[in-house]
PAFIDO-99784 format. One record per residue (C-alpha): residue number from 1; y, z, x. Coordinates in Angstrom, 1 decimal. Example, Ala and Ser with C-alpha at 12.3 -4.5 7.8 and 13.67 -1.06 7.14 Angstrom:
! PAFIDO-99784
+------+--------+--------+--------+
| resi |      Y |      Z |      X |
+------+--------+--------+--------+
|    1 |   -4.5 |    7.8 |   12.3 |
|    2 |   -1.1 |    7.1 |   13.7 |
+------+--------+--------+--------+
END
This chain:
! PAFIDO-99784
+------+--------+--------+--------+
| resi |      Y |      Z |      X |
+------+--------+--------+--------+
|    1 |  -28.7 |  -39.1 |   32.6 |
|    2 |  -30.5 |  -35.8 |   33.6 |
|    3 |  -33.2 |  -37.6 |   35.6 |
|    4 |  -30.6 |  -39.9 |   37.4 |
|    5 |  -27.8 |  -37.3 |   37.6 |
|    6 |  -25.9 |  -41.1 |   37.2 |
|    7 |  -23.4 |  -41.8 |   34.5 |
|    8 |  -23.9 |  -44.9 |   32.9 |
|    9 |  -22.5 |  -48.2 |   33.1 |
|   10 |  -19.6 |  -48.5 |   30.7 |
|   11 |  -21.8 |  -51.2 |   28.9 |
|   12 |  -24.8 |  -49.1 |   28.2 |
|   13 |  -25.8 |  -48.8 |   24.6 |
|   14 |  -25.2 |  -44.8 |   25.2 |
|   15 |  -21.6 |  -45.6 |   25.7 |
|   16 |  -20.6 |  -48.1 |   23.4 |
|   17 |  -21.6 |  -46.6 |   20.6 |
|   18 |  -18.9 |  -43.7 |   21.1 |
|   19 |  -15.3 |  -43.8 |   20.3 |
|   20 |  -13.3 |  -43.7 |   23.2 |
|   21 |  -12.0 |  -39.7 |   22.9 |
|   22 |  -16.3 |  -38.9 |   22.7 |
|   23 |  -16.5 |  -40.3 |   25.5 |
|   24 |  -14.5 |  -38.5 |   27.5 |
|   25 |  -15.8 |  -35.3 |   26.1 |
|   26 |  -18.9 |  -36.6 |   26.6 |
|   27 |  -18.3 |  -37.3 |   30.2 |
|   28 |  -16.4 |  -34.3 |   31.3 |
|   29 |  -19.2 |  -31.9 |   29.7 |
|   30 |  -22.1 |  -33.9 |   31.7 |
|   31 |  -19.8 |  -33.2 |   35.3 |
|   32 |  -19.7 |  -29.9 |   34.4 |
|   33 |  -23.6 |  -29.7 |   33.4 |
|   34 |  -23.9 |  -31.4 |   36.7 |
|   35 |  -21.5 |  -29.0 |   38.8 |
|   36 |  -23.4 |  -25.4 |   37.4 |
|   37 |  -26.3 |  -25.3 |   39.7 |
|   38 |  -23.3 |  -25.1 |   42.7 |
|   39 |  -21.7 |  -22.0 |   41.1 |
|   40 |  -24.8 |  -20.4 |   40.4 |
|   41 |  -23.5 |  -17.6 |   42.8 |
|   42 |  -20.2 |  -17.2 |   41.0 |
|   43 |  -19.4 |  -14.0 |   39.1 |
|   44 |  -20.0 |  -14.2 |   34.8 |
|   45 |  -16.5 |  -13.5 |   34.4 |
|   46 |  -15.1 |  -16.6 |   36.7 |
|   47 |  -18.5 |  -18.9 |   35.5 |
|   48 |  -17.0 |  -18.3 |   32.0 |
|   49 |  -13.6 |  -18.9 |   32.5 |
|   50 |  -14.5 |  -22.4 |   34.1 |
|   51 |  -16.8 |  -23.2 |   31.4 |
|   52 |  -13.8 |  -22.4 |   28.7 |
|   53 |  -11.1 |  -24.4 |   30.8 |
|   54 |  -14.0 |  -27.3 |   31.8 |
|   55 |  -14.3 |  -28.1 |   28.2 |
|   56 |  -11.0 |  -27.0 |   26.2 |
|   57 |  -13.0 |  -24.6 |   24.2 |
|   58 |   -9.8 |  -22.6 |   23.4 |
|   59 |   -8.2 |  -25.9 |   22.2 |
|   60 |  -11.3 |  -26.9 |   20.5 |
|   61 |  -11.2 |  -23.3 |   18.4 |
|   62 |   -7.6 |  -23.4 |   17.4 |
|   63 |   -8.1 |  -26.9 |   16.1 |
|   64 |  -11.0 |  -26.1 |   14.2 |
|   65 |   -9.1 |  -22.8 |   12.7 |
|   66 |   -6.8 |  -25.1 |   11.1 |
|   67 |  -10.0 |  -26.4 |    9.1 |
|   68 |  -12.2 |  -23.1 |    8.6 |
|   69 |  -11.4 |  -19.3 |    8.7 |
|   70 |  -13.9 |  -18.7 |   10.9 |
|   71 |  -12.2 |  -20.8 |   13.8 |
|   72 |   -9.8 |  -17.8 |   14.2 |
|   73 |  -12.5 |  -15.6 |   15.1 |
|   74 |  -14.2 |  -17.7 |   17.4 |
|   75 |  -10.9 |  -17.5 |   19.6 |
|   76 |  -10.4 |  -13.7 |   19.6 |
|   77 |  -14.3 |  -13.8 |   20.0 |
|   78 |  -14.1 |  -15.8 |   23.3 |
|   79 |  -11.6 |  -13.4 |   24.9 |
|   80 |  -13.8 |  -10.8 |   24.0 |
|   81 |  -16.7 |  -12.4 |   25.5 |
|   82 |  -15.0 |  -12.9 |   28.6 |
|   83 |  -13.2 |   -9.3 |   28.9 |
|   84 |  -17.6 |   -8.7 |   28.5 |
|   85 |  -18.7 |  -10.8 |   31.1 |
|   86 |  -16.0 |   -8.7 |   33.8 |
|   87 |  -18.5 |   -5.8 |   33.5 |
|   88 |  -21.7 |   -7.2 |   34.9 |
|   89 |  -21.9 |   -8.9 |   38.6 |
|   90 |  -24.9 |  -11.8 |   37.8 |
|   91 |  -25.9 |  -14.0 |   34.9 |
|   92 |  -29.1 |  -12.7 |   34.0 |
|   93 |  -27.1 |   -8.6 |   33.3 |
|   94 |  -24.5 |  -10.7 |   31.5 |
|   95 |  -27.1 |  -12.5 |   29.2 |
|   96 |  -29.2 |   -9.5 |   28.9 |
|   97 |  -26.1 |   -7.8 |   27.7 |
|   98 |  -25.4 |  -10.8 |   25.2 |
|   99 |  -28.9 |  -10.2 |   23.9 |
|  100 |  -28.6 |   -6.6 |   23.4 |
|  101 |  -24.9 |   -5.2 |   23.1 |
|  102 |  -25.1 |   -2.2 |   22.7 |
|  103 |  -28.8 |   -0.8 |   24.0 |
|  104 |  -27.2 |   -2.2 |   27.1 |
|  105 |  -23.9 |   -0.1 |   26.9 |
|  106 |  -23.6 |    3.5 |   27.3 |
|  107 |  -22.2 |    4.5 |   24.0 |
|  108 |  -21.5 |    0.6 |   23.1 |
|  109 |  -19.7 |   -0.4 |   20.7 |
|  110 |  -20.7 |   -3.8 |   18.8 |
|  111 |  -17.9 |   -6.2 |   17.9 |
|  112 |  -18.9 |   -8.6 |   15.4 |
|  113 |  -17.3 |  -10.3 |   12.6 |
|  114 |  -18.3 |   -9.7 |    8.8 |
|  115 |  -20.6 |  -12.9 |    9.2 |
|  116 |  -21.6 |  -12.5 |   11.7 |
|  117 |  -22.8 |   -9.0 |   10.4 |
|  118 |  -25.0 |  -10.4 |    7.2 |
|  119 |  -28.0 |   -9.1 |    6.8 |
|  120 |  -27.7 |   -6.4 |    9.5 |
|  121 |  -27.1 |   -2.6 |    9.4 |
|  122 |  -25.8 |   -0.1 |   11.6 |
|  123 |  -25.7 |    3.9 |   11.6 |
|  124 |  -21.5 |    4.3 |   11.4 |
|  125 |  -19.9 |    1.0 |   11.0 |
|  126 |  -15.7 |    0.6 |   11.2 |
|  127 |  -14.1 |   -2.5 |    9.2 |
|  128 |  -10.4 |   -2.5 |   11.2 |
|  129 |   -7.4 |   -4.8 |    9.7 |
|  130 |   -7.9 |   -4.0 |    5.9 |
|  131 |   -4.5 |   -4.8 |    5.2 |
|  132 |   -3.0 |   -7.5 |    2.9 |
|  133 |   -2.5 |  -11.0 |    4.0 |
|  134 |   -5.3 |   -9.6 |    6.5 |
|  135 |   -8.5 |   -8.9 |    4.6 |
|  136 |   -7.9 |  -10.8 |    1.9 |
|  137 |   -6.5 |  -13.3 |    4.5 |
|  138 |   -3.3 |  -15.4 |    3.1 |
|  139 |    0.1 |  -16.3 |    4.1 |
|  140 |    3.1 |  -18.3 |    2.6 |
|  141 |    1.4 |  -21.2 |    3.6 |
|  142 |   -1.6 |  -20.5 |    2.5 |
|  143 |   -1.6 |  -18.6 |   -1.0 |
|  144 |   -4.6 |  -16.6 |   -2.4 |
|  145 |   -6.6 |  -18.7 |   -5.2 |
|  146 |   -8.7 |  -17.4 |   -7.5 |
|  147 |  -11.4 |  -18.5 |   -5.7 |
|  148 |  -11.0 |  -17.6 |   -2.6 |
|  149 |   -9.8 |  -14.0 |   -3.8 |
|  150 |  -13.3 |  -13.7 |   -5.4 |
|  151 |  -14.8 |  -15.4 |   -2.1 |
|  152 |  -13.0 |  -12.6 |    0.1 |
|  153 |  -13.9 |   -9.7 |   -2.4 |
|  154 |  -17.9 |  -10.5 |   -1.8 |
|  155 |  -16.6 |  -10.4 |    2.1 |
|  156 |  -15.6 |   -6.9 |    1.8 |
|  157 |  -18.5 |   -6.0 |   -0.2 |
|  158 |  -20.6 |   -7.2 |    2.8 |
|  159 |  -18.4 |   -5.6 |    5.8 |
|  160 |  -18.9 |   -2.0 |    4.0 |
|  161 |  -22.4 |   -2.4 |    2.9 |
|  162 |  -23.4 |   -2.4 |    6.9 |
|  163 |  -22.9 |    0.9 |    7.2 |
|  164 |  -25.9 |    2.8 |    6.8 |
|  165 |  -24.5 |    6.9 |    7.3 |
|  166 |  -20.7 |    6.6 |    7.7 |
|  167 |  -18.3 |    4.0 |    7.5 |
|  168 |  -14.6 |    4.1 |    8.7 |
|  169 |  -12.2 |    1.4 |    6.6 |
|  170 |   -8.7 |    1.5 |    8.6 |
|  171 |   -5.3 |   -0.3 |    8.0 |
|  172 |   -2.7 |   -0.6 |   10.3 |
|  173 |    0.1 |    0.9 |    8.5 |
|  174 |    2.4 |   -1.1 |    9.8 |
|  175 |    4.5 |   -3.9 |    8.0 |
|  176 |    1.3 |   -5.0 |    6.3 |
|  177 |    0.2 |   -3.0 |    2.9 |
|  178 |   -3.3 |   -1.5 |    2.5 |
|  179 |   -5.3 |   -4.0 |    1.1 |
|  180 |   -6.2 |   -4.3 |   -2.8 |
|  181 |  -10.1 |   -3.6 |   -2.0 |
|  182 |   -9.0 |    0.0 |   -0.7 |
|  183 |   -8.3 |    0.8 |   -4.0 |
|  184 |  -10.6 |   -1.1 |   -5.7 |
|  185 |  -13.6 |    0.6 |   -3.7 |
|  186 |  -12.9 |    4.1 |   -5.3 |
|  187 |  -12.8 |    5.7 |   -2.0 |
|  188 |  -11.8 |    8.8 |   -3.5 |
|  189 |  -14.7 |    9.1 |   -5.4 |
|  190 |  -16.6 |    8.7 |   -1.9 |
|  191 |  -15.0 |   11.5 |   -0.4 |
|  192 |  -15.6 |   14.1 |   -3.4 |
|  193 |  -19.3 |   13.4 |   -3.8 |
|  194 |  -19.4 |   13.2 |    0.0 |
|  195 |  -18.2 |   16.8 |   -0.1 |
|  196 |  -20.2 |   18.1 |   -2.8 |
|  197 |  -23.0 |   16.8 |   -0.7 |
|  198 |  -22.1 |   18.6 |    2.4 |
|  199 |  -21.7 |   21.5 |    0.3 |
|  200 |  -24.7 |   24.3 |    0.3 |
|  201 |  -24.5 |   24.7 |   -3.0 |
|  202 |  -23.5 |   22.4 |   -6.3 |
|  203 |  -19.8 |   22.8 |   -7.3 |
|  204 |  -18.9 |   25.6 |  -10.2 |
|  205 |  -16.7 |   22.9 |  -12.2 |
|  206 |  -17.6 |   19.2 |  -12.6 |
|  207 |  -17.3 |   16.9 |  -10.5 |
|  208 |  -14.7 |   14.4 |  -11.4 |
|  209 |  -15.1 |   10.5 |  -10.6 |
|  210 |  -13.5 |    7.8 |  -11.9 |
|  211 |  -16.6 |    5.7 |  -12.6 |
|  212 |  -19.1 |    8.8 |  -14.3 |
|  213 |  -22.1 |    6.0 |  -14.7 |
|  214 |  -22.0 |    4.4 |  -10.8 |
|  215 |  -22.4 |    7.7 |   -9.0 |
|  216 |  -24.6 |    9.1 |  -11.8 |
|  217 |  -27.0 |    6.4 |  -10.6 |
|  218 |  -26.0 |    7.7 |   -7.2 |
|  219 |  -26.8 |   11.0 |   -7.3 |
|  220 |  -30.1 |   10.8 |   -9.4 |
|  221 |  -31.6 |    7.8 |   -6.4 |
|  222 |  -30.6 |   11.2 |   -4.0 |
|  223 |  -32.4 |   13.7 |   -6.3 |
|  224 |  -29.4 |   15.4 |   -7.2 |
|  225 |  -29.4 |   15.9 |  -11.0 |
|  226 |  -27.9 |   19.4 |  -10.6 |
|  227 |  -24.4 |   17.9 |  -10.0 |
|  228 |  -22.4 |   17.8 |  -13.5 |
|  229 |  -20.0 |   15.1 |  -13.8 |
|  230 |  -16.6 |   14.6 |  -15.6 |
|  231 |  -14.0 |   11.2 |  -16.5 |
|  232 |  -11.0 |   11.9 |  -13.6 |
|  233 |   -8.0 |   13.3 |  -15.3 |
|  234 |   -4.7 |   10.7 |  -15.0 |
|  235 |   -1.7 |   13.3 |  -14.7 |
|  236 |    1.4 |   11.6 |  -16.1 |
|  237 |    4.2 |   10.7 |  -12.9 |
|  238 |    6.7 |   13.1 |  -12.9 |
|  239 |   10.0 |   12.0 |  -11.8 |
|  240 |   11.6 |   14.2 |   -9.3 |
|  241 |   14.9 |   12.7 |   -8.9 |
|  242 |   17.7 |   14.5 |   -8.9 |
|  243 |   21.2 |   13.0 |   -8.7 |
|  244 |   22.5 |   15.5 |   -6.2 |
|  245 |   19.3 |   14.6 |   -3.7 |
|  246 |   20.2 |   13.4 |   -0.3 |
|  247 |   18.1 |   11.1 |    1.8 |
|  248 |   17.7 |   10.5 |    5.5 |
|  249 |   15.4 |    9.1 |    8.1 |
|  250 |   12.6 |   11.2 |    8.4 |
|  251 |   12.7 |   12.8 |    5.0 |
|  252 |    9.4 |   13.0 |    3.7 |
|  253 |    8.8 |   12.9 |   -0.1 |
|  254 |    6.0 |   12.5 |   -2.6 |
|  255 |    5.3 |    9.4 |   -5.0 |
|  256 |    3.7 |   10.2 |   -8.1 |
|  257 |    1.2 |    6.9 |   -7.1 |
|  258 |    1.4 |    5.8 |   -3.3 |
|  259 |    1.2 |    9.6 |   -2.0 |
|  260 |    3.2 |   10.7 |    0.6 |
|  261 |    5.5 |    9.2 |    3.0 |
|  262 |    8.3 |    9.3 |    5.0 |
|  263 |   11.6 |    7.5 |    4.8 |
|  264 |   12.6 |    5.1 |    7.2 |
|  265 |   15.9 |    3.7 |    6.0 |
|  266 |   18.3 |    4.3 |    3.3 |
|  267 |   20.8 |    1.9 |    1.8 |
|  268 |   23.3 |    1.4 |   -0.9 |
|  269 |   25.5 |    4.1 |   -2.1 |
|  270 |   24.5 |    7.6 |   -2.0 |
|  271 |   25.0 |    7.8 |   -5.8 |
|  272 |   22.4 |    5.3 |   -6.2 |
|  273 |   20.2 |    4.4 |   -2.4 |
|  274 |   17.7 |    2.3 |   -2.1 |
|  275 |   15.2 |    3.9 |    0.1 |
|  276 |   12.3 |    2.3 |    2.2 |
|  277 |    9.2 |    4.4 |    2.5 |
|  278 |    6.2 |    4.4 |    5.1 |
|  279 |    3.7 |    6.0 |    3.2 |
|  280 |    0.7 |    7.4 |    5.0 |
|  281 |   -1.7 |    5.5 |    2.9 |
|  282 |    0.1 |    2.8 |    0.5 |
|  283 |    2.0 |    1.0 |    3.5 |
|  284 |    6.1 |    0.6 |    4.0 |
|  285 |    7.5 |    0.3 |    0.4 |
|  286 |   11.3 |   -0.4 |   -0.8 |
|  287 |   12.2 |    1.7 |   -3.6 |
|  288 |   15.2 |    2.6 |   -6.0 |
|  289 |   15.2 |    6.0 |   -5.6 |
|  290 |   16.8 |    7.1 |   -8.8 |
|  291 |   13.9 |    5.3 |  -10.7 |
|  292 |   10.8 |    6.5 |   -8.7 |
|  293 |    8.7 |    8.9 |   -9.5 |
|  294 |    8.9 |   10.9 |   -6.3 |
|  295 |    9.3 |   15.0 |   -5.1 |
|  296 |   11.0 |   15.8 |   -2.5 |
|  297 |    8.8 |   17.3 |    0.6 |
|  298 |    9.8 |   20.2 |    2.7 |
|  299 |    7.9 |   21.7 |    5.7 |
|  300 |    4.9 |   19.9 |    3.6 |
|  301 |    5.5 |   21.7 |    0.0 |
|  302 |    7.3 |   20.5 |   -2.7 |
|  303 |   10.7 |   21.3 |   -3.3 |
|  304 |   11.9 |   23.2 |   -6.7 |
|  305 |   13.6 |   21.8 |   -8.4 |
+------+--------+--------+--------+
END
């Protein structure tokens, strides 16, 4: 077929040997094989595009998402490739730029999904969409296992381990909670020693973590031995309710365990509201407000009580 630039008859062994849907693929990918050399002029951008609409790649990526997670990707990583190929005027920039992101970019930025990402490390590294039903994907229709909670737990641990000098985790805040591996990867233990780092000299007090032995092992790979460490203290939730408190949109108020937040609603009676809370860093949250443990916030300070 490439020497001949002839499709074959419809007996030929090539042929009959397909099912009828193959070859049609088969056929509409050799015309446009056969059709490049003529557009060899065009833009990346409009090359692409006709490549994409030549062989129903879109199509051929949604069906596939249906069988495997990663089909998803592949579509949002086509528009991206496209949105790519606008920013060069030939083919051999465009694959140049394919074949080196970011060296190719002033101040690029590298797009790539977590496995795409194996094996490879970068300087500052951001893992967007951290949010539940997100990263660990589920739905309704497709419940978290087990299994696959375990499967997307190693994921994470992948997607943050990129990141060489800083790494950025970030959530929406939207509708969508923070995910459970937020939490789970002690964060706030990341920020303290991160500070005591920065800091010119080791802290008065110790340092308190919530896992002593990890960032023991931590600090002595660093060389820092002079850093004392301590068990975090739990404080016990204190309930700041009072029956006379009045909520509104817009009121902000602390939670003794999702931090703080603002009010976006109140329902029920006044004696007894429900409220629902957009917390800065726990997502939007319903709760019974004469049962949570929250304070009251004023011009960012607690009020007495």
């Amino acid at each position: 077929m490439a020497a001949t630039q002839q499709w074959p008859e419809r007996d030929d062994p090539l042929l009959t040997a397909l099912k009828p849907i193959q070859r049609r693929t088969l056929k509409k990918r050799w015309l446009l094989l056969c059709e490049l050399p003529q557009l060899s002029a065009w833009p990346p951008a409009k090359l692409l595009r006709h490549v994409v609409e030549s062989i129903d790649a879109e199509k051929t990526l949604k069906r596939a998402a249906a069988r495997r997670d990663k089909g998803e990707e592949d579509v949002r990583l086509l528009d991206v490739l496209i949105e790519q190929a606008q920013s060069v005027q030939d083919p051999d920039a465009f694959i140049e730029l394919l074949e080196r992101p970011v060296e190719n970019q002033a101040g690029g930025v590298l797009i790539s999904t977590v496995h795409g990402a194996k094996g490879l490390e970068w300087p500052l590294v951001a893992v967007a969409g951290v949010n539940e039903e997100d990263f660990p994907h589920y739905s309704r229709d497709n419940p978290l296992s087990d299994e696959r909670l375990e499967e997307e737990r190693r994921l994470f641990y992948v997607a943050i381990t990129r990141a060489q000098e800083q790494l950025l985790v970030l959530h929406d805040g939207g509708v969508h909670r923070p995910s459970r591996f937020i939490a789970e990867s002690a964060w706030q233990d990341s920020m303290r020693v991160a500070s005591c780092l920065a800091s010119a000299s080791p802290p008065a007090a110790s340092l308190q973590v919530t896992s002593v032995a990890l960032v023991k092992r931590y600090l002595a790979r660093l060389g820092r031995d002079d850093i004392a460490l301590a068990p975090a203290q739990v404080e016990e939730a204190k309930v700041g309710y009072s029956g006379d408190a009045h909520f509104y949109p817009g009121q902000r108020l602390l939670h003794a365990v999702f931090g703080e937040g603002e009010v976006a609603a109140v329902e029920g009676s006044i004696s007894d509201p429900v409220i629902d809370v957009r917390f800065d860093q726990a997502g939007r949250r319903r709760l019974i407000a004469r049962r949570a443990p929250i304070e009251l916030l004023e011009n960012g300070s607690t009020l007495a009580g």
